[in-house]
mmJSON file of the N, C-alpha and C atoms, coordinates in Angstrom:
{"data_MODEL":{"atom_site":{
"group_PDB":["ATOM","ATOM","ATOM","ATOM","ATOM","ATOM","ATOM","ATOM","ATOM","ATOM","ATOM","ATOM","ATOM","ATOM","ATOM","ATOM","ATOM","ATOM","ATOM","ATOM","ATOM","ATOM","ATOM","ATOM","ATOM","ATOM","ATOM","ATOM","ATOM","ATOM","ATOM","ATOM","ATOM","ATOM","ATOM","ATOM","ATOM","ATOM","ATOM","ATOM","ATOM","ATOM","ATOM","ATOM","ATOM","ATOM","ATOM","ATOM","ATOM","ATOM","ATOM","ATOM","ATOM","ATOM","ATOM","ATOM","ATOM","ATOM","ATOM","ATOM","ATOM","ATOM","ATOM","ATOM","ATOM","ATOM","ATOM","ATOM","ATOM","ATOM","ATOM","ATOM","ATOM","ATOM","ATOM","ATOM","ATOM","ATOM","ATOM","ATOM","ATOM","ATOM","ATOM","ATOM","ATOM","ATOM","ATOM","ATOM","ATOM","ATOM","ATOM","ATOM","ATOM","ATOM","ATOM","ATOM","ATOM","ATOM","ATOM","ATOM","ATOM","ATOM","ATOM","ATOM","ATOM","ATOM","ATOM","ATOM","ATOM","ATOM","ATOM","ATOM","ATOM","ATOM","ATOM","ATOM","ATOM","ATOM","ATOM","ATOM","ATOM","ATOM","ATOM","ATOM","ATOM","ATOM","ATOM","ATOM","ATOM","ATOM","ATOM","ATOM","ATOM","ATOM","ATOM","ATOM","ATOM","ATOM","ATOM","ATOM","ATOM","ATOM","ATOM","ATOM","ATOM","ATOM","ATOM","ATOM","ATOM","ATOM","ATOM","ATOM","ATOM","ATOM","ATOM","ATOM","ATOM","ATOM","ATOM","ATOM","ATOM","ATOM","ATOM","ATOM","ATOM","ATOM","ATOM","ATOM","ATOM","ATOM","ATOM","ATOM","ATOM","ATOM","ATOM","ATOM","ATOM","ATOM","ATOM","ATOM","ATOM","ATOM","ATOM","ATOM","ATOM","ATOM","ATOM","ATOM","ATOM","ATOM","ATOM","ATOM","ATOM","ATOM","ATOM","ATOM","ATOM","ATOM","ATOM","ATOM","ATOM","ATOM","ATOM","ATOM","ATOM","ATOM","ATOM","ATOM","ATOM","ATOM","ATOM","ATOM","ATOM","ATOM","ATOM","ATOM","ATOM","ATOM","ATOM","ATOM","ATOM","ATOM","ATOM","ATOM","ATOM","ATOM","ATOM","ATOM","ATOM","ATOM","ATOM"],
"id":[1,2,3,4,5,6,7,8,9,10,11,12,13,14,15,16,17,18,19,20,21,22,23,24,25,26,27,28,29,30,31,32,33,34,35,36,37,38,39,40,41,42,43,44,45,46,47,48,49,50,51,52,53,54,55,56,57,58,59,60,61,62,63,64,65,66,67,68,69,70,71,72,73,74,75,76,77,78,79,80,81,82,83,84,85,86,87,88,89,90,91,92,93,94,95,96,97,98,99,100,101,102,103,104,105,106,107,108,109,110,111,112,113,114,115,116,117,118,119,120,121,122,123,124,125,126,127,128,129,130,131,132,133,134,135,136,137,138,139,140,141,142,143,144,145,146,147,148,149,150,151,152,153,154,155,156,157,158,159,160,161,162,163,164,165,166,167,168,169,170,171,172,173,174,175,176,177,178,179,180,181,182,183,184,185,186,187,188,189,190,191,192,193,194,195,196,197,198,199,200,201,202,203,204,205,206,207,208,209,210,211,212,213,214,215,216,217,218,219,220,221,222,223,224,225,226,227,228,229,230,231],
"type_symbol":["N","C","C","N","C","C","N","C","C","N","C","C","N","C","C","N","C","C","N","C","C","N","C","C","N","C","C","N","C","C","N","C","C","N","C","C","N","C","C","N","C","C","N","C","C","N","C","C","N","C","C","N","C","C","N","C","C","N","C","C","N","C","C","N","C","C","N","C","C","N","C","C","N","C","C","N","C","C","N","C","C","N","C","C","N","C","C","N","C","C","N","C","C","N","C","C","N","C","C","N","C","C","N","C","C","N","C","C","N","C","C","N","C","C","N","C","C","N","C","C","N","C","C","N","C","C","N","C","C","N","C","C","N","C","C","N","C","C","N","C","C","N","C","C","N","C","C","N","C","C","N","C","C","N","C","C","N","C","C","N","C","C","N","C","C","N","C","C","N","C","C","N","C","C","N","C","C","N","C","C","N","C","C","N","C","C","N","C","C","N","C","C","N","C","C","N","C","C","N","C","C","N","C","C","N","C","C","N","C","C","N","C","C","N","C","C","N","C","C","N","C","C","N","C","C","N","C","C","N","C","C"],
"label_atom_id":["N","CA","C","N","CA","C","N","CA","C","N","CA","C","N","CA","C","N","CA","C","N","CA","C","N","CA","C","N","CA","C","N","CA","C","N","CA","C","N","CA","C","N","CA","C","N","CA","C","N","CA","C","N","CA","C","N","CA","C","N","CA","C","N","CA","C","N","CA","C","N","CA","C","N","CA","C","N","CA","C","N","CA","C","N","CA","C","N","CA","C","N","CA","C","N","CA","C","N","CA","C","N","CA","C","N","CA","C","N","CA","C","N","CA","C","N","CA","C","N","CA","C","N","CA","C","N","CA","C","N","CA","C","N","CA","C","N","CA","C","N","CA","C","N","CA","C","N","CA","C","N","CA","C","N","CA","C","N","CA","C","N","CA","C","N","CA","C","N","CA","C","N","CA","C","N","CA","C","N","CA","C","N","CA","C","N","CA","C","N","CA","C","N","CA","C","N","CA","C","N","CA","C","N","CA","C","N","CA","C","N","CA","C","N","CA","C","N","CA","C","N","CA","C","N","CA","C","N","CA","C","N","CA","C","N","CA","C","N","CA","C","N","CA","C","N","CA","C","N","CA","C","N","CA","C","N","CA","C","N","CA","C","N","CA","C","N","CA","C"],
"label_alt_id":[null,null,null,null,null,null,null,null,null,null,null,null,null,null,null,null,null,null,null,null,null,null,null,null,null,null,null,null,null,null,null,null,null,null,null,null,null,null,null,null,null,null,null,null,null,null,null,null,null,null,null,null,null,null,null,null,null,null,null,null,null,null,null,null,null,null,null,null,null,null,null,null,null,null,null,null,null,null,null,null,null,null,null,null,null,null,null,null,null,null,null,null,null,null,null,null,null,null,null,null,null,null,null,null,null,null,null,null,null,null,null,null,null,null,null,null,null,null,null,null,null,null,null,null,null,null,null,null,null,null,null,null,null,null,null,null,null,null,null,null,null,null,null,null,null,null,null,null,null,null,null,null,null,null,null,null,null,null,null,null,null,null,null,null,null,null,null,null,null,null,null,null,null,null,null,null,null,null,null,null,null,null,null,null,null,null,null,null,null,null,null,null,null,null,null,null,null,null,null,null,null,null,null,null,null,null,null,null,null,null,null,null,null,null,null,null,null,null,null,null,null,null,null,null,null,null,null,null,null,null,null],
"label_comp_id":["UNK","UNK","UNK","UNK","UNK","UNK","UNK","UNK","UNK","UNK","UNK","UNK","UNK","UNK","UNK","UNK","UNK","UNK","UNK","UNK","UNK","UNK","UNK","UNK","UNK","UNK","UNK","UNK","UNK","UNK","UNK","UNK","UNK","UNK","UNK","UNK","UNK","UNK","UNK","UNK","UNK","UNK","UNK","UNK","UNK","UNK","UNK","UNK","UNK","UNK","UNK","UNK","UNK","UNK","UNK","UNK","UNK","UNK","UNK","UNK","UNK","UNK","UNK","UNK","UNK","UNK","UNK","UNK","UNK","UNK","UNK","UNK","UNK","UNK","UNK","UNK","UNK","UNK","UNK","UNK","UNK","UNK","UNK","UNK","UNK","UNK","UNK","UNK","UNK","UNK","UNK","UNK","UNK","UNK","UNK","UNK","UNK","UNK","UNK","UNK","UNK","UNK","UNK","UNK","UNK","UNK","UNK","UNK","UNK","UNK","UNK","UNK","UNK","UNK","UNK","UNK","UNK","UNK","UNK","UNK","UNK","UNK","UNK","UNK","UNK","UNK","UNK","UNK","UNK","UNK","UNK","UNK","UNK","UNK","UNK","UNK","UNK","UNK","UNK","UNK","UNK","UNK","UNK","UNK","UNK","UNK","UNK","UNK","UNK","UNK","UNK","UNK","UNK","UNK","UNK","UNK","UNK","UNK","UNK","UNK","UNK","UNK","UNK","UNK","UNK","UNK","UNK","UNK","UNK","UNK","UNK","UNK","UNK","UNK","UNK","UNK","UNK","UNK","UNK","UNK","UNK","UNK","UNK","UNK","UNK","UNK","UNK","UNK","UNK","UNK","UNK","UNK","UNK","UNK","UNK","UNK","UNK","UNK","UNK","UNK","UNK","UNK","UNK","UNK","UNK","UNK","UNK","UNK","UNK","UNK","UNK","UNK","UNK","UNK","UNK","UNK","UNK","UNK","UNK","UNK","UNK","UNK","UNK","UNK","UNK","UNK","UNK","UNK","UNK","UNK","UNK"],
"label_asym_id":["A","A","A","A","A","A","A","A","A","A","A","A","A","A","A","A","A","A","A","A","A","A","A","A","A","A","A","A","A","A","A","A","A","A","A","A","A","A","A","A","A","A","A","A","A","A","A","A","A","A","A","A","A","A","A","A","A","A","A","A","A","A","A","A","A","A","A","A","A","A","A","A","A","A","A","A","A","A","A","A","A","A","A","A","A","A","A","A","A","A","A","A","A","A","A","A","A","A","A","A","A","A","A","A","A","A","A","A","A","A","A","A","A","A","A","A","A","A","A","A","A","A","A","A","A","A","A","A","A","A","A","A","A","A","A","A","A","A","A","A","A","A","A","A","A","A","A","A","A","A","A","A","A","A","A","A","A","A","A","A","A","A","A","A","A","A","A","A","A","A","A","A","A","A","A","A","A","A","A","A","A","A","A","A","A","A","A","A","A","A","A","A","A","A","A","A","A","A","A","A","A","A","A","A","A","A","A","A","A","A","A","A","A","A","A","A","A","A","A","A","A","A","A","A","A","A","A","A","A","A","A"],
"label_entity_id":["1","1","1","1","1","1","1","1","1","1","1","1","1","1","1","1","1","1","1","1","1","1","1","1","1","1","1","1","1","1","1","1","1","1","1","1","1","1","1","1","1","1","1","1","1","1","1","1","1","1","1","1","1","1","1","1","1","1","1","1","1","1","1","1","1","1","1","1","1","1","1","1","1","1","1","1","1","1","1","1","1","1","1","1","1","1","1","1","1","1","1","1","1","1","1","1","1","1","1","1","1","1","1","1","1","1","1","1","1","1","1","1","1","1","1","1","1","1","1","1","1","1","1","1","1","1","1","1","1","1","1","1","1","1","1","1","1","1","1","1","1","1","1","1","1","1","1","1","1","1","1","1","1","1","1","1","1","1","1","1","1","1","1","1","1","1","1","1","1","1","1","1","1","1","1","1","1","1","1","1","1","1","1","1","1","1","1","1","1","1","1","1","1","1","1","1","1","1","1","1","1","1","1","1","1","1","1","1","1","1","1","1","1","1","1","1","1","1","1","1","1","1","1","1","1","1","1","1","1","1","1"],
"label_seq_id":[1,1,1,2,2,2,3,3,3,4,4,4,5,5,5,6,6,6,7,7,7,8,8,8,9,9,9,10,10,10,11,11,11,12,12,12,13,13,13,14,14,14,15,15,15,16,16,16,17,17,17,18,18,18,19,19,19,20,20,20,21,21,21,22,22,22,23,23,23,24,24,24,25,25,25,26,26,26,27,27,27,28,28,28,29,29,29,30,30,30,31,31,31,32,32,32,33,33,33,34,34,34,35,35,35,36,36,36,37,37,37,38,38,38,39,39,39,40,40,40,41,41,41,42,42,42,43,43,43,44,44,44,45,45,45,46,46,46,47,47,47,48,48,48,49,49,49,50,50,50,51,51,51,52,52,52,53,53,53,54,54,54,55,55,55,56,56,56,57,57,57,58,58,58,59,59,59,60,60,60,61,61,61,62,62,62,63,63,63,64,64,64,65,65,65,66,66,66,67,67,67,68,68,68,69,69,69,70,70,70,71,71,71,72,72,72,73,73,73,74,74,74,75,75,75,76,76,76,77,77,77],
"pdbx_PDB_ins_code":[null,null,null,null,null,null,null,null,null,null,null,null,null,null,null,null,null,null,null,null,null,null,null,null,null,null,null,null,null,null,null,null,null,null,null,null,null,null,null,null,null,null,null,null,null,null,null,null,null,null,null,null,null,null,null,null,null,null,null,null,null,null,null,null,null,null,null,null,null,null,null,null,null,null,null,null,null,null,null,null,null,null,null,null,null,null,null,null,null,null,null,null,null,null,null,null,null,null,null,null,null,null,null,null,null,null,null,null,null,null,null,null,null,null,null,null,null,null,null,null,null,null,null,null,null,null,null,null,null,null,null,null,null,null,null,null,null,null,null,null,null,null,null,null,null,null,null,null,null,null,null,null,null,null,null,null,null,null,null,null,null,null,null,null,null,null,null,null,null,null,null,null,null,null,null,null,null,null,null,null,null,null,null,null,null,null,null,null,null,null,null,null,null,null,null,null,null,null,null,null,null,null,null,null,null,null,null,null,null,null,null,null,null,null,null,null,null,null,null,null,null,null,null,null,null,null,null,null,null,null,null],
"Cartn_x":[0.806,0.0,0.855,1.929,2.631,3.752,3.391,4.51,4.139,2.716,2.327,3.277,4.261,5.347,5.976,5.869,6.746,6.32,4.752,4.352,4.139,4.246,4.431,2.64,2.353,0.854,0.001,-1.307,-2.232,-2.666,-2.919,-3.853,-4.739,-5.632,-6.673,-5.861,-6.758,-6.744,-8.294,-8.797,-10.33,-10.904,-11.361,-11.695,-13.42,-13.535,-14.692,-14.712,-16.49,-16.574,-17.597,-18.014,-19.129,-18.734,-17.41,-16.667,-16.172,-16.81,-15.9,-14.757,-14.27,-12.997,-12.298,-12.589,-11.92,-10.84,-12.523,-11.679,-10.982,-11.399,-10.329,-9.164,-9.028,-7.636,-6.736,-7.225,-7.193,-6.814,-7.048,-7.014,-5.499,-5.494,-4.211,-2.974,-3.44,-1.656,-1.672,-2.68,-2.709,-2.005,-2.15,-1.23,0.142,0.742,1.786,2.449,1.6,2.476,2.966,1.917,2.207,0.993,0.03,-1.561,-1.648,-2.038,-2.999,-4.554,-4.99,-6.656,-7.299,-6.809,-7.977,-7.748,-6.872,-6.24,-7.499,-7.649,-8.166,-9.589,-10.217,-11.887,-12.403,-13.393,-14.25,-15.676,-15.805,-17.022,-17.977,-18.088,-18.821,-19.21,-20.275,-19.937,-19.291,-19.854,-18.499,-19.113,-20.612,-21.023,-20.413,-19.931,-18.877,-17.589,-16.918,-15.584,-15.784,-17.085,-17.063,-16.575,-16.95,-17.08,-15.159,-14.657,-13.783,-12.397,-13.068,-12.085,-12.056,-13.369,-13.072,-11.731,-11.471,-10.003,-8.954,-9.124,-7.776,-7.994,-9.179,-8.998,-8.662,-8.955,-8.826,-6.839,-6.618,-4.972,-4.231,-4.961,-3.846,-3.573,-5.008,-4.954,-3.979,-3.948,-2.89,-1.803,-1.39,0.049,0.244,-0.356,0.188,0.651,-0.191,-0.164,1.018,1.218,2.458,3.618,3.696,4.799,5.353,4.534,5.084,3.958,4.155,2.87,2.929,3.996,4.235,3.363,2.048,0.84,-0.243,-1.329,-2.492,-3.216,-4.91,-5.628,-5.917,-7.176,-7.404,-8.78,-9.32,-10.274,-10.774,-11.791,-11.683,-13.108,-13.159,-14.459,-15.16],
"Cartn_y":[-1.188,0.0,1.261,0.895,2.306,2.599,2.103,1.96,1.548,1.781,1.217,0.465,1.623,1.705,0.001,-0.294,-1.586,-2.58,-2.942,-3.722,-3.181,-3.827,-3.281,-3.401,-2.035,-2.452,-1.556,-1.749,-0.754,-1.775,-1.002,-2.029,-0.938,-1.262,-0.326,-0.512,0.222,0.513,1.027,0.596,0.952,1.641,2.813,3.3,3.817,4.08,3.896,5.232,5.725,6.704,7.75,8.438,8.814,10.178,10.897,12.394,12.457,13.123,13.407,14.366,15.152,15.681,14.864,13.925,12.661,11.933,11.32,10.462,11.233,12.844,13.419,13.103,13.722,13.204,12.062,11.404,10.101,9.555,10.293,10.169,11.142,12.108,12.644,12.262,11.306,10.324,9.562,8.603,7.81,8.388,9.793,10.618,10.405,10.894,11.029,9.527,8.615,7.089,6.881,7.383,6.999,6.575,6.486,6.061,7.547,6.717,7.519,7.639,9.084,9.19,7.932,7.533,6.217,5.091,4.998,3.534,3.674,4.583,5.192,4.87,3.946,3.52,4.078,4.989,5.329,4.472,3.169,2.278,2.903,3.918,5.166,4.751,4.6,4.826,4.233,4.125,3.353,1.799,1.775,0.465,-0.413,0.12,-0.446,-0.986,-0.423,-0.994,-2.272,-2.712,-4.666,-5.015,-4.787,-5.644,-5.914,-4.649,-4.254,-4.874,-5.075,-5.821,-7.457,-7.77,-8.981,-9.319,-8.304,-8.782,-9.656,-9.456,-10.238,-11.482,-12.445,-13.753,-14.496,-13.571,-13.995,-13.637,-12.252,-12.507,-13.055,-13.701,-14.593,-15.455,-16.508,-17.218,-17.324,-15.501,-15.791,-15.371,-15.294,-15.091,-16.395,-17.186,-18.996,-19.804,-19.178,-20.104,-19.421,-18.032,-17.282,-17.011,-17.286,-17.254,-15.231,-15.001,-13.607,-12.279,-11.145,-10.575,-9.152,-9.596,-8.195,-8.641,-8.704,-8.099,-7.491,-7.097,-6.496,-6.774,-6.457,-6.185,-5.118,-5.903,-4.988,-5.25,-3.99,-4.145,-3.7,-4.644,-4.535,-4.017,-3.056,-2.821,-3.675],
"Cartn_z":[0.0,0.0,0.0,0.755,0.459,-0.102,-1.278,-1.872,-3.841,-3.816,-5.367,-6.697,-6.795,-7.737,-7.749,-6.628,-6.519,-7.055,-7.828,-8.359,-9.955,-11.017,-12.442,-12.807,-13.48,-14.176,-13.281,-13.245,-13.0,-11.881,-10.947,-9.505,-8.729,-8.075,-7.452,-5.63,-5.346,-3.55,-3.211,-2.038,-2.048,-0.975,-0.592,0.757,0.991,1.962,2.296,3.447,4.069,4.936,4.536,5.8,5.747,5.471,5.997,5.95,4.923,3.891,2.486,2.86,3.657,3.83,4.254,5.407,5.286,4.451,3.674,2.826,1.772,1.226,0.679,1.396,2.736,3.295,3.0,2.803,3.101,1.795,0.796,-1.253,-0.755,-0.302,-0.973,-0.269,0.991,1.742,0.522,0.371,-1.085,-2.241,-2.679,-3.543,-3.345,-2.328,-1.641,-1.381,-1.144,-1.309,-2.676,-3.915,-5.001,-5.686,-5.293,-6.06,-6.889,-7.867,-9.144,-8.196,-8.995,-8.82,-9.5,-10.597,-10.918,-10.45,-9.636,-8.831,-7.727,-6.864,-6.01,-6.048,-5.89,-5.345,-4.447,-4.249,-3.689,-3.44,-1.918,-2.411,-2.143,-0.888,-0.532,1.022,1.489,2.85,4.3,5.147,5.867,5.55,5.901,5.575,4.545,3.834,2.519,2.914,3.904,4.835,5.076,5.388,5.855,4.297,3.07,1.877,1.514,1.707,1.495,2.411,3.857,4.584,3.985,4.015,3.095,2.381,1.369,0.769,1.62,2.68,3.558,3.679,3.514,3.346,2.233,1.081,-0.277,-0.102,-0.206,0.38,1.016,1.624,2.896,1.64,1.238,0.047,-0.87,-1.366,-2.738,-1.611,-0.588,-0.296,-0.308,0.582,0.992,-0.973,-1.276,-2.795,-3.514,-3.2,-4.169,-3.365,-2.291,-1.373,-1.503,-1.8,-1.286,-1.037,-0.575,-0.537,-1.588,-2.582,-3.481,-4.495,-4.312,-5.748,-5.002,-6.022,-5.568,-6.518,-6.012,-6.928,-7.827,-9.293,-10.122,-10.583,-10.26,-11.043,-12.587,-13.368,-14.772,-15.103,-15.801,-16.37,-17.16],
"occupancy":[1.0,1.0,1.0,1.0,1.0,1.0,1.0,1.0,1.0,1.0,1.0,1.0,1.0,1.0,1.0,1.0,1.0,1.0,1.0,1.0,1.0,1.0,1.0,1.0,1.0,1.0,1.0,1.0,1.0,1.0,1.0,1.0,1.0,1.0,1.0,1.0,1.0,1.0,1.0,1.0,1.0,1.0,1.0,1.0,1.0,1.0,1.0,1.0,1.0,1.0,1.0,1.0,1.0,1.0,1.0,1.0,1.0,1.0,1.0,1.0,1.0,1.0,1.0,1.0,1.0,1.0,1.0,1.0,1.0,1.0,1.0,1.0,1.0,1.0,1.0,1.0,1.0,1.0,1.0,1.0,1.0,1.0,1.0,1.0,1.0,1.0,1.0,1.0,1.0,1.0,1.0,1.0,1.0,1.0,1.0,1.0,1.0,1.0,1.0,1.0,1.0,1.0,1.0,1.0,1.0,1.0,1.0,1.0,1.0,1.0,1.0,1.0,1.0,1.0,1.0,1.0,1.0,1.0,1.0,1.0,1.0,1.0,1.0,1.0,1.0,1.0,1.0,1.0,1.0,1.0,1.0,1.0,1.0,1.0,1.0,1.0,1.0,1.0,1.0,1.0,1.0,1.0,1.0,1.0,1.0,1.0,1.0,1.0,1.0,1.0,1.0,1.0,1.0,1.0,1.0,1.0,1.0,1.0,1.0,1.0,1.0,1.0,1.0,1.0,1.0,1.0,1.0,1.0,1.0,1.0,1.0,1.0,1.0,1.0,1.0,1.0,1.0,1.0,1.0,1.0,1.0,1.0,1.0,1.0,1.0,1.0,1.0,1.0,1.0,1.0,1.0,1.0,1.0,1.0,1.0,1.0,1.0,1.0,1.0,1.0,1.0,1.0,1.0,1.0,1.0,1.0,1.0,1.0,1.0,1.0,1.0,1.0,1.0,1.0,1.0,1.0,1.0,1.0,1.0,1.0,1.0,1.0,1.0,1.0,1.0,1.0,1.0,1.0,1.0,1.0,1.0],
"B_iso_or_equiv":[0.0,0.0,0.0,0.0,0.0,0.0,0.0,0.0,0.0,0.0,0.0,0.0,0.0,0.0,0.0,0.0,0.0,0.0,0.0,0.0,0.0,0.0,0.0,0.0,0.0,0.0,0.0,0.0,0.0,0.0,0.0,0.0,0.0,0.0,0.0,0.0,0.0,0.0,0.0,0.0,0.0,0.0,0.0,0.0,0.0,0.0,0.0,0.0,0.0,0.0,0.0,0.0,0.0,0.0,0.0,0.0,0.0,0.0,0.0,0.0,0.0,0.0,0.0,0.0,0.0,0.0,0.0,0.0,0.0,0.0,0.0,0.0,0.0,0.0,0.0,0.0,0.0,0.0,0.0,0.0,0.0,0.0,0.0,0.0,0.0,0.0,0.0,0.0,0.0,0.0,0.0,0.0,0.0,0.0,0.0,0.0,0.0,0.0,0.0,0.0,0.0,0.0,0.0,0.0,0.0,0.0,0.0,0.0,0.0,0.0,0.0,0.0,0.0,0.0,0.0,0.0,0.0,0.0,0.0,0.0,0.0,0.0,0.0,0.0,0.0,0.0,0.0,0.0,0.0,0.0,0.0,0.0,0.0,0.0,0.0,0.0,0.0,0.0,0.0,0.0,0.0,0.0,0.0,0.0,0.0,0.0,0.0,0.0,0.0,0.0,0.0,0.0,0.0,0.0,0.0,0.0,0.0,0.0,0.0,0.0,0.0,0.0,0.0,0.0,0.0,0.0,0.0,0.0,0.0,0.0,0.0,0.0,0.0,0.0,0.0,0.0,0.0,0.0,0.0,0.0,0.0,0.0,0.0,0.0,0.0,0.0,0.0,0.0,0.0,0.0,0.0,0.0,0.0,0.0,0.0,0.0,0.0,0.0,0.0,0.0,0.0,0.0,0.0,0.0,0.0,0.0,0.0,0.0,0.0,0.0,0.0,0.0,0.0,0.0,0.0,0.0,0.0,0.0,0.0,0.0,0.0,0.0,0.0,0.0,0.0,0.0,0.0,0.0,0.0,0.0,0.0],
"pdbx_formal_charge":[null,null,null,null,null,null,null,null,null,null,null,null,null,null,null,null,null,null,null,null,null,null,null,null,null,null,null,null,null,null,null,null,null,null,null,null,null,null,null,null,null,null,null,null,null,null,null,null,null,null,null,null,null,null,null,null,null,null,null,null,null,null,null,null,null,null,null,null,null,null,null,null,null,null,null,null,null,null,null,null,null,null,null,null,null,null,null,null,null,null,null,null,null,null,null,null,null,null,null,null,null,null,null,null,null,null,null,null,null,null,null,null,null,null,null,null,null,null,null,null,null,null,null,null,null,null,null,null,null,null,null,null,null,null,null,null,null,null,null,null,null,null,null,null,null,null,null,null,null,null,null,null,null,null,null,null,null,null,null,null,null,null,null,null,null,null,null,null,null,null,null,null,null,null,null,null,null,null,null,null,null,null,null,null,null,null,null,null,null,null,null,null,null,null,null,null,null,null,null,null,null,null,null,null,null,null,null,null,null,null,null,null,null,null,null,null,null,null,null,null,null,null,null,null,null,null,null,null,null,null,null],
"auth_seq_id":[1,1,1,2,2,2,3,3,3,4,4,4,5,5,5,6,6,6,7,7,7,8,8,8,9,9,9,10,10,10,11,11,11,12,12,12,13,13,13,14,14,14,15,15,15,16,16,16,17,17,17,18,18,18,19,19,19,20,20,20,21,21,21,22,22,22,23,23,23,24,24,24,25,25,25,26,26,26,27,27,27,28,28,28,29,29,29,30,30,30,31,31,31,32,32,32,33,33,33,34,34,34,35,35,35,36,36,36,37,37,37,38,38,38,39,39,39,40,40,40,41,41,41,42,42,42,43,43,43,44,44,44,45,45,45,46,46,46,47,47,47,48,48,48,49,49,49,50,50,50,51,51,51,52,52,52,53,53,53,54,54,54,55,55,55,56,56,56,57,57,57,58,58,58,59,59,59,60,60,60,61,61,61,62,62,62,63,63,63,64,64,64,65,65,65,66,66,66,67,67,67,68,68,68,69,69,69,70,70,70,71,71,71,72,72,72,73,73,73,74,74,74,75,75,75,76,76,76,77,77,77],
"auth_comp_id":["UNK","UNK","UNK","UNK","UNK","UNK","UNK","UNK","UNK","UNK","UNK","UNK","UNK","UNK","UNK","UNK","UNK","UNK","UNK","UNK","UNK","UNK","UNK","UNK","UNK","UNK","UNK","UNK","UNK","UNK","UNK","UNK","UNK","UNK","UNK","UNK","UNK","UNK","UNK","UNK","UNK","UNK","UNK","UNK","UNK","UNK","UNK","UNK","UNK","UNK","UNK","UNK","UNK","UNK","UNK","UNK","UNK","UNK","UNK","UNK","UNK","UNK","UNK","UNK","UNK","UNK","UNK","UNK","UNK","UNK","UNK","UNK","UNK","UNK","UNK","UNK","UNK","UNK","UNK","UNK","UNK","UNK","UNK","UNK","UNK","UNK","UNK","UNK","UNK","UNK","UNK","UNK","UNK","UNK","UNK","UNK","UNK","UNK","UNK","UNK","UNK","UNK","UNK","UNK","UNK","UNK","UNK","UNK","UNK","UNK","UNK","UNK","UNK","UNK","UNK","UNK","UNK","UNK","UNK","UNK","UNK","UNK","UNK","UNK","UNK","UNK","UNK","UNK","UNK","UNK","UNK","UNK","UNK","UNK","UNK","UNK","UNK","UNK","UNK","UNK","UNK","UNK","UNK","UNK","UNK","UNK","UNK","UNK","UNK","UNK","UNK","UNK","UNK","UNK","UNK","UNK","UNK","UNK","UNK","UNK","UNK","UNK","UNK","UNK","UNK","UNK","UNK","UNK","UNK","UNK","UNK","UNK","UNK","UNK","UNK","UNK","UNK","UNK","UNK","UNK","UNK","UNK","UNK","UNK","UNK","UNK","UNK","UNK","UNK","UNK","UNK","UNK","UNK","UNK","UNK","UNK","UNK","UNK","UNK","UNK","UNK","UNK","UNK","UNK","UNK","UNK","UNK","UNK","UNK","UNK","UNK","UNK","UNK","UNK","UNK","UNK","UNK","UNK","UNK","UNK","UNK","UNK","UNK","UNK","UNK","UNK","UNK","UNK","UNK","UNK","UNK"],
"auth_asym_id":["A","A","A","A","A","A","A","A","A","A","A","A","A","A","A","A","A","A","A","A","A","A","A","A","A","A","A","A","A","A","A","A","A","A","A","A","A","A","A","A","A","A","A","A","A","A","A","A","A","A","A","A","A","A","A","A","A","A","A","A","A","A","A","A","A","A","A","A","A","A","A","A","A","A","A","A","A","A","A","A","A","A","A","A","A","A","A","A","A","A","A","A","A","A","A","A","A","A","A","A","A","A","A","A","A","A","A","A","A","A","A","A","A","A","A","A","A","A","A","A","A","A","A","A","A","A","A","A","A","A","A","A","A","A","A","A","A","A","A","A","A","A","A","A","A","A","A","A","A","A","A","A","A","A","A","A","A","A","A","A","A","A","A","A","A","A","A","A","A","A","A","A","A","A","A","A","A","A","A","A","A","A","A","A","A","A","A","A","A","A","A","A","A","A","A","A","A","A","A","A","A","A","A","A","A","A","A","A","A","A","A","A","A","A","A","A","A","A","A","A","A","A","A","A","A","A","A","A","A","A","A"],
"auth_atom_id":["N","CA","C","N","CA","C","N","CA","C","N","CA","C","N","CA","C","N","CA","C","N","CA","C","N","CA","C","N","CA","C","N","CA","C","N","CA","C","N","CA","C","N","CA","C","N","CA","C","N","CA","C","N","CA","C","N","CA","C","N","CA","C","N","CA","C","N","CA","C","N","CA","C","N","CA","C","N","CA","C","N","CA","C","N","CA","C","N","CA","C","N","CA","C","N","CA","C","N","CA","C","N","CA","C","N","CA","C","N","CA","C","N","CA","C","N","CA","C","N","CA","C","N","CA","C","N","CA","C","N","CA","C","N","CA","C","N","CA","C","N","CA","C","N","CA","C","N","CA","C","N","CA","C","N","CA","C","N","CA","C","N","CA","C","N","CA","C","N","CA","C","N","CA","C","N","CA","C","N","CA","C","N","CA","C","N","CA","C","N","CA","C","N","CA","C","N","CA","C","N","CA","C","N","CA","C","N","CA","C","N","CA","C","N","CA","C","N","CA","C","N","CA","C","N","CA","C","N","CA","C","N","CA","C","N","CA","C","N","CA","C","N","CA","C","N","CA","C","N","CA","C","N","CA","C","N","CA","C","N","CA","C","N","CA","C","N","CA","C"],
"pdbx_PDB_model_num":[1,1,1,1,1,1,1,1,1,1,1,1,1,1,1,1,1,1,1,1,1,1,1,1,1,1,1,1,1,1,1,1,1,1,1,1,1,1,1,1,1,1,1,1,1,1,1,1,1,1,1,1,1,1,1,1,1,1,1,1,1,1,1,1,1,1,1,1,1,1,1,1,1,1,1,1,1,1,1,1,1,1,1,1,1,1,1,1,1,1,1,1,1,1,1,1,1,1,1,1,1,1,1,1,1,1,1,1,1,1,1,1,1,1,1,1,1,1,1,1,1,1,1,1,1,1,1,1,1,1,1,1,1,1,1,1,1,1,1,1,1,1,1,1,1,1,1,1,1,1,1,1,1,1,1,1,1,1,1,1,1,1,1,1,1,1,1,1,1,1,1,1,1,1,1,1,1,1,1,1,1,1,1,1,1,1,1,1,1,1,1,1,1,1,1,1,1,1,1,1,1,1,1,1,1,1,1,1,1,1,1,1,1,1,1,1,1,1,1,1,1,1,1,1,1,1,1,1,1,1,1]
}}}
């Protein structure tokens, strides 16, 4: 996450929240790590944070199977 650059290709990051200055905040550390605005998912409110934590069982997954934790997701239109 903080560090985007380190994986080759286009990958998302996803946040969630009810304070749009917030999660502006929160978009421009994302800037500052290295995320693009279109990497950058907005799912919208916090209720959206459960869907989103999800990802970590599916990652544990591909870490055990890929032996390392340098990828991410992408989403495709």
């Amino acid at each position: 996450m903080v560090d985007p650059s380190q994986l080759s290709g286009h990958h998302h990051i996803f946040i969630s929240g009810n304070n749009v200055s917030v999660k502006q905040q929160a978009s421009s550390i994302l800037h500052q790590f290295g995320w693009f605005t279109e990497s950058i998912i907005d799912l919208g409110d916090i209720t959206t944070a459960r869907g989103a934590e999800m990802i970590l069982p599916i990652w544990v997954r591909l870490y055990s199977v890929m032996g390392t934790g340098m990828f991410n997701l992408k989403v495709v239109r």
